[in-house]
C-alpha positions in Angstrom: 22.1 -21.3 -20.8 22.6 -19.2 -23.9 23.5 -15.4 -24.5 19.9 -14.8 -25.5 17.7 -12.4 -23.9 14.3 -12.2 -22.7 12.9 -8.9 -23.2 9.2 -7.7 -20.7 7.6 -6.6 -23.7 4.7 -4.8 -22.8 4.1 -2.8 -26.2 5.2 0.8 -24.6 7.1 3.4 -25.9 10.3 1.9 -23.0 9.7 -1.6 -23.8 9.8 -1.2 -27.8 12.9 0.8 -27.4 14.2 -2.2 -24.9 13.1 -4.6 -27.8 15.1 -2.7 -30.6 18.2 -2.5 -27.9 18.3 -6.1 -26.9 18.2 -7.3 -30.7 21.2 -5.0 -31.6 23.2 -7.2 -28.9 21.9 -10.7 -28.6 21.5 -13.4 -31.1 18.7 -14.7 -30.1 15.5 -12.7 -28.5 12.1 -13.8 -27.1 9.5 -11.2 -25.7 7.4 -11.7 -22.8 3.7 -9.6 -22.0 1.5 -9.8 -18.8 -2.4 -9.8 -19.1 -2.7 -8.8 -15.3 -6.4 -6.7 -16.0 -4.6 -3.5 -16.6 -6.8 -0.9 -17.5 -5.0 0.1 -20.4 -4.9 -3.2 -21.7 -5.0 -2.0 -25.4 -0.7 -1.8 -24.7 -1.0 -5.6 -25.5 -2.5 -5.0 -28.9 0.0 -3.0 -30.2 3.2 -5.5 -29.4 2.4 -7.7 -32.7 3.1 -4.1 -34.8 6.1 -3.3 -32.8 7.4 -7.2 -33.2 6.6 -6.7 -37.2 8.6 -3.7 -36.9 11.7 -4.8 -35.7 11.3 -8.3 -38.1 15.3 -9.5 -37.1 16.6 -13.2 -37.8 17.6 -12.8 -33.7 13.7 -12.1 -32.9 12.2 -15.2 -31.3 8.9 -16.6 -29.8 6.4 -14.2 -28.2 5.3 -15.1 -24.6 2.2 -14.1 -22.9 1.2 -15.2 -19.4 -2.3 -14.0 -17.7 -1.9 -12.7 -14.2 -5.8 -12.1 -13.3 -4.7 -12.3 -9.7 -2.3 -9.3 -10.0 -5.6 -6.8 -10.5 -7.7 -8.9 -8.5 -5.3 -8.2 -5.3 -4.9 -4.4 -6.4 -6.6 -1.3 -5.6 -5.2 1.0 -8.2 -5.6 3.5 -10.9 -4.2 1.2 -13.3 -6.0 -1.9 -12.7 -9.5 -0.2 -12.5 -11.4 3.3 -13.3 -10.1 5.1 -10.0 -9.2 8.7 -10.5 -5.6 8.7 -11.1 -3.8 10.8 -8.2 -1.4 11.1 -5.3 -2.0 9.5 -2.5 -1.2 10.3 1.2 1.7 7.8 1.2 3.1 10.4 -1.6 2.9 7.5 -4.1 0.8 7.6 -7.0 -2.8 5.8 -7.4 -1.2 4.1 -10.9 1.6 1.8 -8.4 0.6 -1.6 -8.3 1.9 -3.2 -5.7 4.6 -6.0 -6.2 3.9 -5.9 -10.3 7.6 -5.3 -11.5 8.6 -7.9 -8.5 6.3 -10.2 -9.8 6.8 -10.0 -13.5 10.7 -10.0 -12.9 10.4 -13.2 -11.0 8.0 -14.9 -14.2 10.4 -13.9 -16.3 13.2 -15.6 -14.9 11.3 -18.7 -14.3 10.3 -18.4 -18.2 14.3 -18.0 -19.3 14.7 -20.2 -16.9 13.4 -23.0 -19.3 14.0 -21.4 -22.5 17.6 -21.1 -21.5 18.2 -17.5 -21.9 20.4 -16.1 -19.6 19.3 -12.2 -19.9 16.6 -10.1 -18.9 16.3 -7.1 -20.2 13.3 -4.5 -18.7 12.1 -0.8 -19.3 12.1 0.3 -15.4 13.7 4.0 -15.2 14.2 6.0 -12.1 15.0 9.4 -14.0 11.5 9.7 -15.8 9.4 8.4 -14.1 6.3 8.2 -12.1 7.8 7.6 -8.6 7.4 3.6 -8.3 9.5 2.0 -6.2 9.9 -1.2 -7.8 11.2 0.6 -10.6 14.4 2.1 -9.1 17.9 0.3 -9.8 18.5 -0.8 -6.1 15.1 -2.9 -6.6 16.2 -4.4 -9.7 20.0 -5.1 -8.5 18.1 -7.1 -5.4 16.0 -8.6 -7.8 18.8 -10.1 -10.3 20.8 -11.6 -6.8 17.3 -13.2 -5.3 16.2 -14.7 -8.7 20.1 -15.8 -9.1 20.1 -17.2 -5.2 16.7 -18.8 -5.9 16.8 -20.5 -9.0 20.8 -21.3 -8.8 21.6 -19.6 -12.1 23.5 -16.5 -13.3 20.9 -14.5 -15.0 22.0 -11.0 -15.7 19.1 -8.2 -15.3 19.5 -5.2 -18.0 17.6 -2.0 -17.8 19.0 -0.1 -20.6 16.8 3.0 -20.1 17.6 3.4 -15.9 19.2 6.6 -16.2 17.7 7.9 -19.2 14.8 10.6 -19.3 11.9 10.1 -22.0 13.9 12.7 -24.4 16.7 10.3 -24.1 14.9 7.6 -24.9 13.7 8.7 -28.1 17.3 9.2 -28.7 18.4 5.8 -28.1 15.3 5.0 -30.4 16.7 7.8 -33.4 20.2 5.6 -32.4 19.2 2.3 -32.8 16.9 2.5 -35.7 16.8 6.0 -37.0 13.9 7.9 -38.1 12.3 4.9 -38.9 12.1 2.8 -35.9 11.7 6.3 -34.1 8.2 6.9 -36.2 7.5 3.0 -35.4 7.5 4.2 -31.6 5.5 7.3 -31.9 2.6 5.5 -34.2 2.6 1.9 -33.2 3.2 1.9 -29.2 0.6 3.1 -26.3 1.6 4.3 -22.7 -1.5 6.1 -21.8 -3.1 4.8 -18.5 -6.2 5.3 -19.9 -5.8 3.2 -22.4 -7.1 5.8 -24.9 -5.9 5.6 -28.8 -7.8 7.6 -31.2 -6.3 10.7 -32.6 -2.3 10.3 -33.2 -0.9 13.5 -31.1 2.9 14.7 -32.7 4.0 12.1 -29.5 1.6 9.1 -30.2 -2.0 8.1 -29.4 -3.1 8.9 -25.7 -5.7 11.0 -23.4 -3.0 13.4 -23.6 -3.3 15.0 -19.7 -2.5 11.7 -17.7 0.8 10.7 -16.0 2.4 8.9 -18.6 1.2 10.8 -21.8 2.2 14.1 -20.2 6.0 12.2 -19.4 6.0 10.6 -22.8 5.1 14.3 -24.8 7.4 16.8 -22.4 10.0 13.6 -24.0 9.1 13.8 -27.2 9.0 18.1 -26.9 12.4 18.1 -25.8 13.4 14.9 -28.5 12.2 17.2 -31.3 13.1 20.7 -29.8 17.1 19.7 -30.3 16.3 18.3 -34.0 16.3 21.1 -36.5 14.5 19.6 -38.7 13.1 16.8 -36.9 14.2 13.3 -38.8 11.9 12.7 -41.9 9.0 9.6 -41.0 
């Protein structure tokens, strides 16, 4: 296996910032997207600008695997026009059950055979919308089952764990400046709704679900502590 990385690219504000992380620190990266009937499957659309973006001699191949299943199985906000909300369980309607389980273990199967030994995924317990398979004790499990079951060393990076959304347009301002921050706001989607039209000051979205409100109380913050906010 090589030091190369496979990044879940799933064309949101986390993953693009994952993308521009992972190609600052290994030679060689792929990208990987799920089709799983997501109801804001306009997030797939958006990857190819993001890739064009971020045009590095270390970017490789794009991967995209169709999980139709994933929805099929699910009862959720995100994988059908439910009204997004809390349930009784005090998780919210949007958690698809098993998805970050189930795209981690793809992913490893897929570096598996392009012999890539690192993962590299946008799942954040700081920020976040309470899913459980996106805290760090799931992914630490994840990295020794995937390791125990395929006989491999595969190391499983989430660079943005422990960082809230204003952070994360930080890391973005760090890694690419204003440029490859103005490349998140315009080019990537994280509204569950799946709603583009009119470019807020944070990006496109509904503005008033779940992740917009996360990704613009981010972006708020981000541009609050920039005086004057970096030129596009």
């Amino acid at each position: 296996m090589t030091e190369g990385a496979l990044v879940l690219f799933s064309g949101g504000q986390d993953s693009a910032t994952c993308l521009a992380w992972a190609l600052r620190r290994f030679p060689r990266v792929e990208t990987l997207g799920f089709d799983y009937g997501q109801r804001h499957k306009v997030e797939l659309d958006c990857r190819a600008a993001l890739r064009e973006g971020m045009a590095s001699p270390a970017l490789g191949e794009d991967h995209l695997l169709y999980l139709p299943v994933l929805g099929a199985i699910s009862d959720t906000a995100l994988t059908s026009d439910a009204e997004i909300t809390l349930q009784a369980d005090g998780l919210p309607s949007t958690f698809v059950p098993g998805r970050n389980l189930v795209f981690l273990t793809l992913a490893a199967a897929l570096a598996f055979r392009r012999g890539l030994r690192h993962l590299v995924a946008g799942m954040c317990e700081t920020d976040y919308s309470g899913y459980p398979d996106c805290r760090d004790d799931t992914v630490k499990a994840m990295q020794v089952a995937l390791n125990l079951g395929m006989d491999r060393r595969f190391v499983l990076h989430t660079p943005l764990m422990w960082r809230d959304k204003k952070a994360t347009w930080e890391l973005a301002e760090a890694l690419g400046g204003p440029t490859l921050v103005e490349l998140v706001r315009k080019e990537s989607h994280s509204c569950y709704r799946g709603v583009r039209g009119t470019l807020h000051r944070w990006g496109h979205g509904c503005g008033d679900c779940p992740a917009c409100d996360l990704r613009a109380r981010g972006w708020d913050a981000y541009a609050a502590s920039h005086d004057p906010l970096p030129a596009p």
